[in-house]
ROLUM-518553 format. One record per residue (C-alpha): x, y, z; residue in one letter. Coordinates in steps of 0.02 Angstrom, whole numbers, plus 50000, padded with zeros to 5 digits. Layout:
N
XYZa...
end
This chain:
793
490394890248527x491604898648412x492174913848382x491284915648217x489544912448315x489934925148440x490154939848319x488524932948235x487754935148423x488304952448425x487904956748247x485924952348295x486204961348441x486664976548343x485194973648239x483814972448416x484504989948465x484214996148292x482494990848252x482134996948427x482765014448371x481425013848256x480225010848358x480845024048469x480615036148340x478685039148360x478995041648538x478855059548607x480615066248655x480655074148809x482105088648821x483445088348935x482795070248987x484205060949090x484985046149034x484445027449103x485655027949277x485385008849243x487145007349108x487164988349128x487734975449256x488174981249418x489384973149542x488904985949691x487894998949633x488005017949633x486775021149803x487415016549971x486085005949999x486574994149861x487664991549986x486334979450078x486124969849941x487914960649970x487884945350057x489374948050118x491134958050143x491254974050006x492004989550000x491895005449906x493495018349847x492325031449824x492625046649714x493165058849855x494515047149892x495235048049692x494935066549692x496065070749851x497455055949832x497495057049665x498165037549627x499295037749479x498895019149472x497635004149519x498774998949646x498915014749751x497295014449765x496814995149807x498354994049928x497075003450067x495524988550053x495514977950172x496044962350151x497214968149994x498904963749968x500164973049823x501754970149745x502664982049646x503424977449469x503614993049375x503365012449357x501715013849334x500864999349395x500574994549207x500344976749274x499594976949437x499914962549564x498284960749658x497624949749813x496494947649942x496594937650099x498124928750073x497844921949902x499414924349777x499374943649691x500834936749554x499944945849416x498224947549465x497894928849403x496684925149543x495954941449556x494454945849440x494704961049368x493364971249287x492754988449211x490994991049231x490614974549243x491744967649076x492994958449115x494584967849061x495914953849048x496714951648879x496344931648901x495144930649032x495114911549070x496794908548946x497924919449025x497044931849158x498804938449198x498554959449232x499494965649061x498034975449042x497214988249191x496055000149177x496735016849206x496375025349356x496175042149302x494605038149199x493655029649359x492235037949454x492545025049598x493015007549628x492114991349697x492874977749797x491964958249827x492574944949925x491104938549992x489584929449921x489224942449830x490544935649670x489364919849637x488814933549514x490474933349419x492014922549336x493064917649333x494734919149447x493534924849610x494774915649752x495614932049775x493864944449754x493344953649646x493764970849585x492564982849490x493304999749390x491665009849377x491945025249240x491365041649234x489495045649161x489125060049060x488485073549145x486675084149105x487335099649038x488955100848907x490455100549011x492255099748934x493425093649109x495295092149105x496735085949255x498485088049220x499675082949345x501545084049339x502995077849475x504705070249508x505405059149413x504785064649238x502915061149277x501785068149162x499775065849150x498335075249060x496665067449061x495315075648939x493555073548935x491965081848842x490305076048874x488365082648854x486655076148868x485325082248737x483595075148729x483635058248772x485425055648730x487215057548812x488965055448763x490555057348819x492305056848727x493975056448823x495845057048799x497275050448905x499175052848881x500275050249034x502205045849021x503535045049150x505495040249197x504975027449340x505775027149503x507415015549427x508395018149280x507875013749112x505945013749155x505275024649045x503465022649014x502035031148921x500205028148900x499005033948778x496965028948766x495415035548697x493705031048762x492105035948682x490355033948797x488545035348720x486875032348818x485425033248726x483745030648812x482475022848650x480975027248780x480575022848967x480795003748919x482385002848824x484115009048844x485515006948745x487635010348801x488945009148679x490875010448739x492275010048633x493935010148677x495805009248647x497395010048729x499235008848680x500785007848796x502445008248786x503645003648934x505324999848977x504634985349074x505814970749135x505534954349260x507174954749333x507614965049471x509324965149589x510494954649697x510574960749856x512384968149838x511644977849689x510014985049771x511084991749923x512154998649833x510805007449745x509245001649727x508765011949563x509905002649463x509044991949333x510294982149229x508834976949092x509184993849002x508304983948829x506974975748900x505194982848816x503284979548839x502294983848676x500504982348681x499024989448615x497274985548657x495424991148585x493974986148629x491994986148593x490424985548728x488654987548686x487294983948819x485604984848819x484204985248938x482534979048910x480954986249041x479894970749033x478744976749163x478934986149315x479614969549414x480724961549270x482374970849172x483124961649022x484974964849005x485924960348857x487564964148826x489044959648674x491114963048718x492294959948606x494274966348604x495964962048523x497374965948587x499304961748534x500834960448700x502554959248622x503984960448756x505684959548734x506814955448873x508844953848856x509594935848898x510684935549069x511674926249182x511324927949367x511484918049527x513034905149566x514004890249468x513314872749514x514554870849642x513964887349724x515474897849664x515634911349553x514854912249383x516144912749240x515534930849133x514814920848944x515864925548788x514224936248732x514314946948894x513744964248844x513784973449027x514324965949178x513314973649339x514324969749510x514024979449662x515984983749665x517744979449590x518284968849721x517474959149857x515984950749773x515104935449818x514184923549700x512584928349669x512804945649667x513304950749482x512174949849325x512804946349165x511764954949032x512124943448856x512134950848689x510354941948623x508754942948686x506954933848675x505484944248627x503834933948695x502434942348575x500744937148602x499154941648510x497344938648583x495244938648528x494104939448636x492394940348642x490574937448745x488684939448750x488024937648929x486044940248981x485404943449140x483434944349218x483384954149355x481634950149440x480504954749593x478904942949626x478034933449779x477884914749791x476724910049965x476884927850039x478844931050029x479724942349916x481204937249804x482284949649681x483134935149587x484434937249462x484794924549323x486384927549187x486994917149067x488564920948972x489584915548814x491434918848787x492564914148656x494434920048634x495724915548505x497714919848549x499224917848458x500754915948571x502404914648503x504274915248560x505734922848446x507564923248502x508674937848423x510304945148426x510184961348508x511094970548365x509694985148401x508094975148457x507364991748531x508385005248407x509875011048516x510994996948536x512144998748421x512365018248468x512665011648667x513945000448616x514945013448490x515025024748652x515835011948768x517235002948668x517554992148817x516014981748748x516594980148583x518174967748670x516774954448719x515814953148547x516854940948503x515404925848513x515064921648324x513114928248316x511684918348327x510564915148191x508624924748262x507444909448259x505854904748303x505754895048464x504194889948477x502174893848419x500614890148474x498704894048439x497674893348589x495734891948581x494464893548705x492544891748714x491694895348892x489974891148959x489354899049119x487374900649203x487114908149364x485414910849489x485404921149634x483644924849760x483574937349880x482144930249980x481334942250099x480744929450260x479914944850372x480574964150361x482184962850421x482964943750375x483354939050204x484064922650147x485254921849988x485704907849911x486484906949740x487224896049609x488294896249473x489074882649328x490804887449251x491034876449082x492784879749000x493334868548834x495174872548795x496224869048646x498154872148624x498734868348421x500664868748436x501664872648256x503264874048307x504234869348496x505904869148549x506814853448508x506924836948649x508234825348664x507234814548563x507134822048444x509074824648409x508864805348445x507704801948301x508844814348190x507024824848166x508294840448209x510004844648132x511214845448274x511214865248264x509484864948278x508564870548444x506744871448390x505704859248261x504044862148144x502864848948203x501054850448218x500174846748365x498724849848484x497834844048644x496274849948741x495594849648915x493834852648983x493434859849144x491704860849231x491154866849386x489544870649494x489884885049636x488484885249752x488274897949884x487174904450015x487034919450112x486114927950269x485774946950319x484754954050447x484594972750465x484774979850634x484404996050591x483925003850399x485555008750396x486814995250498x486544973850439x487384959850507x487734946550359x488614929150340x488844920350209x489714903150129x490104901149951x491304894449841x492884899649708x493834893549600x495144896849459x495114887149283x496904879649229x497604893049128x498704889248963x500234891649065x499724875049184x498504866149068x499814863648922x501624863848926x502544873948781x502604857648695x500824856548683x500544841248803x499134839748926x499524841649103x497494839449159x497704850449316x495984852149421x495404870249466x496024878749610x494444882349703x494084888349894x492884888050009x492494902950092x491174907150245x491404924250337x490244932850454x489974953850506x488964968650519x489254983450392x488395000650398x488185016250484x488055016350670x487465034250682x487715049950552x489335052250580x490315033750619x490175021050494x491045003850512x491304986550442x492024973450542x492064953750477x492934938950501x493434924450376x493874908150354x494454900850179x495024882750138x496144883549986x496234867549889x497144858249725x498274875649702x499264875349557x501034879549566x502854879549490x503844865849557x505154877149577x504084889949663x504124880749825x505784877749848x506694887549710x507524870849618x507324871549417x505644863449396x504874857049258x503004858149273x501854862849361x500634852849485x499204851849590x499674850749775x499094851749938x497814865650034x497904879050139x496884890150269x496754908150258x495714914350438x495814931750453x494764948450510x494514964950451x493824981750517x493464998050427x493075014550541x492445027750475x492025042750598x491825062650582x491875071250746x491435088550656x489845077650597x489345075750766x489495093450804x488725098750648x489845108050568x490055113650393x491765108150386x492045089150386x493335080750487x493345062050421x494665047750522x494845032950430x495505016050511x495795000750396x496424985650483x496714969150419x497474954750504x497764935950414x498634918650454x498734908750289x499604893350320x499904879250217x499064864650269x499744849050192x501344843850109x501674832749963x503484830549916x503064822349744x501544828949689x500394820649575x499894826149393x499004816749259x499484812449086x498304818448934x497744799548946x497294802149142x498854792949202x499414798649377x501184803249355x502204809349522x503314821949498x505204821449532x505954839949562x505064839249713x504744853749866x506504851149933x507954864650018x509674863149978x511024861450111x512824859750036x512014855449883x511174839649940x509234838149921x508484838050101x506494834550096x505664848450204x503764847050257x503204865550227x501444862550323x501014874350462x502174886150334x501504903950320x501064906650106x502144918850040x501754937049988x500434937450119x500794951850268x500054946150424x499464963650457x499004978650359x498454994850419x498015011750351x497385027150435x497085041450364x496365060050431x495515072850290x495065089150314x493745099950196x493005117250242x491625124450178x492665136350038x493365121949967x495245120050048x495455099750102x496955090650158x497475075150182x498625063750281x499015043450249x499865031650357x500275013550298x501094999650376x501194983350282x501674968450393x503264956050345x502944942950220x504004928650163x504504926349974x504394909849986x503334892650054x505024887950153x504854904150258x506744907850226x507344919950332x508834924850279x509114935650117x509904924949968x511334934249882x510304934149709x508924942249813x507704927149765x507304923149951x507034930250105x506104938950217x505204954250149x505254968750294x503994977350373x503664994950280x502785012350354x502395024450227x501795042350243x500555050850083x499985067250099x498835079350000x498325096950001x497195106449866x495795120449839x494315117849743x493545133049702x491455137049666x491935141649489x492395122549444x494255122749434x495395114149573x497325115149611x498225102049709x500065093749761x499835073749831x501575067849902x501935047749921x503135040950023x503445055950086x505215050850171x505685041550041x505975027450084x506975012849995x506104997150038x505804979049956x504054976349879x504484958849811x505734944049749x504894939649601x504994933749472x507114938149487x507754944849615x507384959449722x505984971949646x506124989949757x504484998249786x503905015649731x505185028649793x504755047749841x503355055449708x502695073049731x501475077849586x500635094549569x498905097949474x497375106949419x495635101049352x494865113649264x492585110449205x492125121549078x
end
């Protein structure tokens, strides 16, 4: 299904809610009438006994949590679920890097990320990389899956599942505002104005936050409107409308330091032109359908466009191919070197006088259905659900190579100011070009059926299905020039990119069964278990090369079973405690990704096991007393050995025509620059800490003053599937330390509806390595004190 069909989809959807408008008109308003609470699909739900429904591990940032921390991104927030593992890449977390139980967080690729229930990915099954997030300040509270419980959703569920719910208009007209200000040039203000009347409700809100980031040249700001309407037709039908759009703005760059650079300061970024551009809007309409008491009807149309154009300055880093120094190129426009004298190779960066801007533009859109049902069949119950959904996206990618005369508008004024540059212009400019362009088309099919089958009061049995169908189709236009064709004399000699029309698909289709258990102890405390399975479509970047050919890589999928009890033990101690085991299989990755040579595709190869357990505590000793005040201790504990399993030195890809081809940059080390094979199985995966823990202790008293004290301590991890040990010069490899990190909060709110607060992170600031990709060494979030009010009028 195209594109084209899907607005036609939406455009009859449009039409349902309106004739049911008029229908609604002859029907009695009733004043000051909520709004449905039912907005659409739900991954959790809103009550805590939704809770019960999951058949298997979930957990829920709640809105107390966002009030008192106060995240100023996704990731500050996530970092504290169990299971999770972060990485730092820039100020803001603009683009989060997000995982769960050891499966890779490089860009949230296998992590599905959603906003009340739409997936939020500028190319879900194209290119799910994180570009896009929704922002924190704008959420209510936040849902986490990793269970069974994601047969529900696609695609990209090996690493769970991650729900933004938003705010809902409140009853009476209320205008809220939170501004927050802090170190480091940190600026937020988050507006909202909302009112139900009659059978209506709306709600309208404005974001603007900017910053200086915690390195140089990071400078950042983010600006998005949202607009919310519920209106309830009558007691059977209920319509929500969300538009929204965002635009950014960051000084946002992939490379980070050598290790002679980052300890000789760690805020130094030399990518002082690098800039992310991107602006994103988007359309939701759902509607729910009361068929009868026992059956809801939900429809709902998504659509968004979106354009990412990033510009990121050429450079020379690392060491000459006989491991010496680098020689600085003729184009050199700043030379970073951790001193004058005494450098190794590998430590300086070479910043070059052109740069490539990678500018991408994507369509997407979607109509999904779902039945929610309750019946008997031969005296049990069942509350099935059964979805369908249709999804079509369009995207545009293309790669343009420049001379940074001014790419970003104050080039040419850094380089009147330091005449020592104006000595190494002396490289005769390159012409800007066109390296390469490609249209990228995708048309996705999925079903799913889940029964929650009552067997006697307190057993249930839930099994589920669900079919993933993905059709994808690459047209190339123009691609950097081969060997051939210089060969053929297709190219003049000067030439490094060609006009020639091409295009290749690839078809992926998969069923994902799974089948859960929970039996309730108590009404309030279940044990569950569960098996089900993941998996993660081939995206453009490892289904077609820039060229256009096929590479006909399988789908990463996993197969997961876990087993716990969740739920409150008494009034005041609730708890969650599960263990997991996961078999990872076909995982795609860059050759050079597993032993850092210059690959040139990547592959299928090999599985690994992820076993694990996790334990949430949640008790309230003033509870037990029953106090007013309350007295919460939080313990989040997380513990995982993800291993790789199996080791292929030449892994095997196909050809478009289904030809097994083995590859030839295989996994190998280099010692004295001779290729050593090096069987990585029993190998921990990299980017996974073997334990993670957070506790935290709040305080609240019955006039409204709460505080709040965070500790975190996130476990080594390696940086790469050799384990290295020992930190490269470039920073590439290398162990990743062990890091303890202190947050703290204090605030008032008072009876009259307004609120003042200060939230402190990393409260000894501490300098500390989040991660080695994608170039070298990328610091974590420094010291960040912020200060704020909320004010509800």
């Amino acid at each position: 299904m195209n594109l084209q069909n899907l607005r036609l989809l939406v455009l009859f959807f449009i039409i349902l809610t309106s004739t049911k408008k008029i229908q609604a008109q002859n029907v009695s308003e009733e004043k000051e009438s909520k709004p449905t609470k039912n907005e659409g699909i739900h991954v959790i739900g809103n009550k805590k006994e939704d809770l019960k429904k999951i058949p298997g591990s979930a957990y829920i940032i709640d809105k107390k949590y966002l009030e008192e921390a106060s995240p100023t991104d996704p990731m500050e927030a996530l970092r504290r679920s169990p299971g999770a593992s972060v990485r730092f890449q820039d100020a803001a977390g603009l683009t989060p890097n997000i995982g769960f139980r050891g499966v890779s967080n490089e860009e949230s690729r296998k992590t599905l990320i959603l906003e009340d229930g739409i997936l939020t990915s500028l190319s879900p099954y194209g290119q799910p990389e994180s570009y896009y997030s929704p922002s924190i300040e704008r959420m209510e509270r936040i849902e986490i899956i990793k269970g069974s419980g994601s047969i529900l959703f696609g695609p990209n569920t090996i690493g769970g599942i991650v729900n933004f719910v938003t705010k809902r208009p409140l009853v009476e007209s209320t205008f809220y505002t939170k501004n927050v200000g802090g170190e480091n040039g940190y600026l937020s203000t988050y507006n909202s104005y909302g009112k139900s009347f009659g059978s209506s409700a709306f709600e309208v809100s404005l974001l603007r936050k900017q910053g200086n980031g915690f390195r140089n040249y990071q400078n950042f700001d983010v600006t998005e409107g949202n607009v919310k309407w519920i209106q309830d037709w009558n007691e059977n039908h209920s319509t929500t409308i969300k538009l929204g759009y965002h635009v950014q703005n960051a000084q946002s760059t992939y490379l980070g330091l050598s290790q002679g650079l980052f300890r000789l300061d760690p805020k130094i970024n030399p990518a002082e032109y690098d800039e992310k551009k991107l602006n994103r809007n988007q359309t939701v309409i759902s509607h729910n359908w009361k068929l009868s008491e026992d059956h809801t009807l939900i429809i709902r149309g998504y659509f968004s466009q979106a354009e990412r154009n990033w510009a990121r300055q050429d450079f020379l880093s690392g060491k000459s191919s006989t491991g010496g120094y680098l020689n600085a190129p003729l184009d050199t426009l700043r030379t970073y070197s951790p001193g004058i004298i005494g450098n190794r190779p590998g430590d300086t960066i070479y910043m070059r006088e052109s740069y490539t801007s990678r500018d991408q533009s994507f369509m997407v859109g979607g109509v999904e259905t779902k039945l929610e049902s309750k019946f008997s069949t031969l005296g049990l119950k069942h509350e099935t659900d059964l979805g369908i959904r249709l999804h079509g996206e369009n995207n545009l990618t293309q790669t343009n190579v420049k001379k940074t005369d001014d790419p970003l508008g104050y080039l040419s004024k850094a380089i009147i100011q330091e005449e020592s540059l104006i000595n190494n212009l002396t490289q005769p400019s390159l012409p800007n070009f066109n390296l390469n362009r490609q249209e990228r088309k995708i048309e996705a099919f999925a079903a799913y059926f889940q029964d929650r089958i009552q067997i006697s009061e307190n057993w249930k049995l839930i099994p589920g299905v669900r079919y993933e169908e993905v059709r994808q189709k690459a047209i190339t236009t123009r691609r950097q020039a081969t060997a051939e064709d210089y060969r053929l004399g297709a190219v003049l000699p000067n030439d490094v990119s060609v006009n020639r029309r091409s295009s290749s698909e690839s078809r992926t289709h998969i069923i994902l069964p799974g089948l859960g258990i929970t039996y309730d102890i108590t009404k309030k405390f279940i044990w569950f278990s569960g098996a089900h399975k993941g998996f993660s479509p081939p995206t453009f970047g490892t289904s077609f090369s820039p060229q256009g050919n096929d590479y006909r890589l399988k789908p990463e999928t996993s197969t997961n079973y876990e087993t716990g009890v969740r739920g409150d033990l008494t009034s005041y101690l609730y708890t969650e405690l599960v263990g997991y085991k996961m078999y990872f299989r076909d995982q795609i990755i860059n050759v050079n990704e597993i032993g850092g040579e210059n690959g040139i595709r990547p592959a299928n190869t090999g599985y690994s096991t992820h076993t694990g357990g996790e334990a949430v505590l949640v008790w309230d000793p003033a509870k037990m007393q029953k106090s007013e005040w309350r007295l919460p201790i939080e313990l989040i504990y997380s513990r995982i050995e993800a291993k790789s399993r199996s080791f292929n030195p030449f892994p095997i890809s196909q050809t478009s025509d289904g030809k097994e081809i083995i590859e030839f940059l295989p996994a190998y080390s280099i010692n004295n620059f001779q290729y050593i094979p090096t069987d990585t199985t029993g190998n921990y995966l990299p980017y996974v800490p073997k334990e993670t823990i957070t506790t935290a202790v709040s305080v609240s008293s019955p006039q409204g003053y709460y505080g709040r004290l965070e500790y975190q301590y996130i476990g080594k991890q390696y940086s790469d599937l050799l384990n290295t040990k020992d930190e490269s010069v470039d920073g590439n490899k290398g162990i990743i330390p062990r890091v303890e990190l202190w947050n703290t909060s204090l605030g008032y709110r008072s009876p009259d509806k307004w609120s003042v607060f200060i939230n402190a992170k990393n409260i000894q600031d501490k300098q500390y390595v989040s991660g080695r990709l994608p170039t070298g060494i990328q610091p974590g979030p420094f010291r960040q004190i912020n200060v704020g009010f909320t004010l509800e009028l």
